[in-house]
N, C-alpha and C positions, 0 to 999 in steps of 0.2 A: 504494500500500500504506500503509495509515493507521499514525503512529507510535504507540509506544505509552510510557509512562513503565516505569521498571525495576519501580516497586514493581508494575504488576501483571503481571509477568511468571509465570507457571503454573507448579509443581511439574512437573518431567522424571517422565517417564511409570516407573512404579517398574518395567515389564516391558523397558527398556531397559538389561538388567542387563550385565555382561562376558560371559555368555553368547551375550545378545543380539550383539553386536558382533564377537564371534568366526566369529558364523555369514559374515562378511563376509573376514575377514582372522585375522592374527595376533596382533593388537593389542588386547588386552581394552578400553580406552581410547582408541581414535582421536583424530586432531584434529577437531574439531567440523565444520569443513568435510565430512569425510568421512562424521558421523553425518547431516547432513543428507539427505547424498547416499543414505546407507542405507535411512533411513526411509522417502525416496520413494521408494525401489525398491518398498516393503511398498504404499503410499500410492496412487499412480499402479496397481499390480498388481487391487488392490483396486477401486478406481472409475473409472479409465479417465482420459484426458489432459482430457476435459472438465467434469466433476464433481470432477477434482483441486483441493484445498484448501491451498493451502500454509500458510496459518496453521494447521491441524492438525499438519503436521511441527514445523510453530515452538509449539507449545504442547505438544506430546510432550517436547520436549528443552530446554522450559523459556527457550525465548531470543526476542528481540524481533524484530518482523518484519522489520524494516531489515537485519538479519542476511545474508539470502538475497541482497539486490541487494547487500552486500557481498563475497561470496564466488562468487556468480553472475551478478551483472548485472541478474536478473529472473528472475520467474517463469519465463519462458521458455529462461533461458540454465539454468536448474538443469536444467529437463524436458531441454535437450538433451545436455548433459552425463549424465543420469541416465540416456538411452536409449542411449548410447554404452558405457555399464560396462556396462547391462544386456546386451546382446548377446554383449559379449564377454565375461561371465559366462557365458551360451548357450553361445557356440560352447565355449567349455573346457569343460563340465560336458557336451554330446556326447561328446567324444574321452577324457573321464574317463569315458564309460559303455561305449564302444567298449571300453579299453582293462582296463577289469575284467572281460569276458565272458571264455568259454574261450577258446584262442588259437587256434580255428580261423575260417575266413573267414568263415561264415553267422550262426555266433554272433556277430563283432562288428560286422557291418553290421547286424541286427538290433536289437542293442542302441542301435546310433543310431538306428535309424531308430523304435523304441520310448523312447529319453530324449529324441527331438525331441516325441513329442506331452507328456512328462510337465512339458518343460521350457517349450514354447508354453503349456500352463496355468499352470504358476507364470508364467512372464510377462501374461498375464492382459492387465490395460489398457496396457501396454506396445503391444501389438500394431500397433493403429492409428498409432500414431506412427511404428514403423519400417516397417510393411507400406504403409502408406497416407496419404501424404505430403500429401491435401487433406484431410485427418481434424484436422489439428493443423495449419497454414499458417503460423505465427510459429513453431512449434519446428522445423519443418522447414527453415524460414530460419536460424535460429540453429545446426543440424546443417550446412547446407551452407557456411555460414561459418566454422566452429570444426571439427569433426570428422569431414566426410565423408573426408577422405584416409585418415584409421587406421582408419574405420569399411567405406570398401572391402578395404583390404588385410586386415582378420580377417573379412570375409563373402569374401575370396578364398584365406586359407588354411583356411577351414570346406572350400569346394568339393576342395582340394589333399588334404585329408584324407579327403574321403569319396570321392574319385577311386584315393586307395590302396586303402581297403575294397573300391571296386567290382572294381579291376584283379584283388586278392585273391581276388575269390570268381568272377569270372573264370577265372583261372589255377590256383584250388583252393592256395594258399599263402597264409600269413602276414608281413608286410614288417613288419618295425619300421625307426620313421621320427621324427623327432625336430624333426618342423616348425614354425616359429613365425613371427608376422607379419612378422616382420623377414628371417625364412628360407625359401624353401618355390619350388617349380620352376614359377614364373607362365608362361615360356615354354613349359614343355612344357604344361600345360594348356589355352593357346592352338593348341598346333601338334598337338598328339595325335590323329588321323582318329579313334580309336575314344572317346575322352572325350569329342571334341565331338560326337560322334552320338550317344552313349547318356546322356551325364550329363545331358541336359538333361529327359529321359524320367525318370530316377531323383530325382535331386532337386526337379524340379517335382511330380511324384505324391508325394513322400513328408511336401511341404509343405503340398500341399492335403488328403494326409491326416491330416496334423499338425492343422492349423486346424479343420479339419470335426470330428475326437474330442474335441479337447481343447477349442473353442470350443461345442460341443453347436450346431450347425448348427440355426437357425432352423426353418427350414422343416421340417424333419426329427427337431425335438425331440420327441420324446410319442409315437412312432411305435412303439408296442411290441416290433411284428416286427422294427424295424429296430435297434431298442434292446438285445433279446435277443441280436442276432445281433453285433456289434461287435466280439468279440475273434476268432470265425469271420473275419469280415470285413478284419481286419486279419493275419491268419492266411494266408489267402488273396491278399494282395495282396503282401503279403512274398514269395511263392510266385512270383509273377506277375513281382514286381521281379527276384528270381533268374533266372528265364523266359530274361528277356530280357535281363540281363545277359551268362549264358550262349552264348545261343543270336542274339544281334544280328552279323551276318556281318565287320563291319568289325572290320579285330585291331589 
């Protein structure tokens, strides 16, 4: 990363206002560590793990590129840091969409399983990084070093959470549940006959259908009929996910 002298350090992007920084936290003014990490969330969402620039985060926020390997090691230790909040930004803004639907069972597995694809497209070029781990191969290395252990345990309280929704709509009641990465019943999820034979049906369908709406699926882009038809489509699959929930023999 080539240094650079202070005098030509770039005006901070004037749309990085206390607004801006709030959409993140509490904090109208974070520590610059953190803005970093912000803006690549925007950065990385935008053009993907390959096409990422990080001199563009370092000239939005006005600071020298040496910056970055101060506070991250490398380009690649920001990227993995930066896929690690984003997720678990994900999974909390699910169980915030869950959690503002009406208080019956169908409305709030819906709502997740409708803020998983709204929330797969705001993460955008995130994707390949956490889905597809030869897509990115140095940041993947720097996640399995640094953050795989917290980054299982909140893609295992994600499953804990949508395991109550299912039991919910299941059983036709409402649980309130107060789980967090540090808290949340990893045994029963393992030993559960009925979660390990249906969740894996529910959360995998609802992640390929996540990808497929919210990523506009290649092959299937421009397809008019199929393009008209989407919110049917997902309408119906919601339906189907109930189905089976429902209706799968194991209790």
């Amino acid at each position: 990363m080539a240094r650079r002298k202070l005098s030509d350090v770039s005006h901070p992007d004037p749309l990085l206002t206390d607004e801006f920084w709030l959409e993140f936290g509490d904090d109208p003014q974070p520590p610059m560590r953190l803005k970093i990490l912000y803006v690549t969330f925007g950065e990385v969402a935008n053009s993907g793990p390959g096409s990422f620039n990080v001199a563009s985060v370092c000239d939005r926020l006005g600071i020298t590129y040496p910056m970055v390997n101060h506070y991250f090691g490398s380009r690649d230790g920001l990227l993995a840091e930066g896929a690690s909040m984003v997720y678990e930004r994900y999974v909390e803004r699910l169980w915030d969409a869950a959690m503002a639907a009406p208080r019956n069972p169908e409305a709030r597995l819906k709502a997740w399983m409708m803020a998983q694809i709204t929330e797969t497209l705001i993460m955008g070029g995130w994707g390949p990084i956490l889905n597809y781990p030869l897509a990115a191969r140095e940041v993947t290395a720097e996640i399995d070093a640094k953050f795989q252990k917290p980054l299982n345990r909140v893609f295992e309280l994600n499953l804990a959470r949508l395991a109550i929704l299912v039991r919910d709509v299941r059983k036709d009641t409402v649980t309130d549940i107060a789980y967090t990465a540090k808290k949340y019943p990893r045994t029963q999820l393992l030993t559960d006959p009925y979660l390990l034979s249906v969740m894996p049906t529910v959360s995998w369908s609802i992640f390929g259908m996540s990808v497929w709406v919210a990523g506009e699926h290649a092959p299937a882009r421009n397809i008019k009929e199929i393009s008209s038809l989407v919110k049917v489509l997902l309408e119906t699959h919601f339906r189907t996910i109930v189905s089976i929930i429902r209706n799968h023999p194991d209790n």
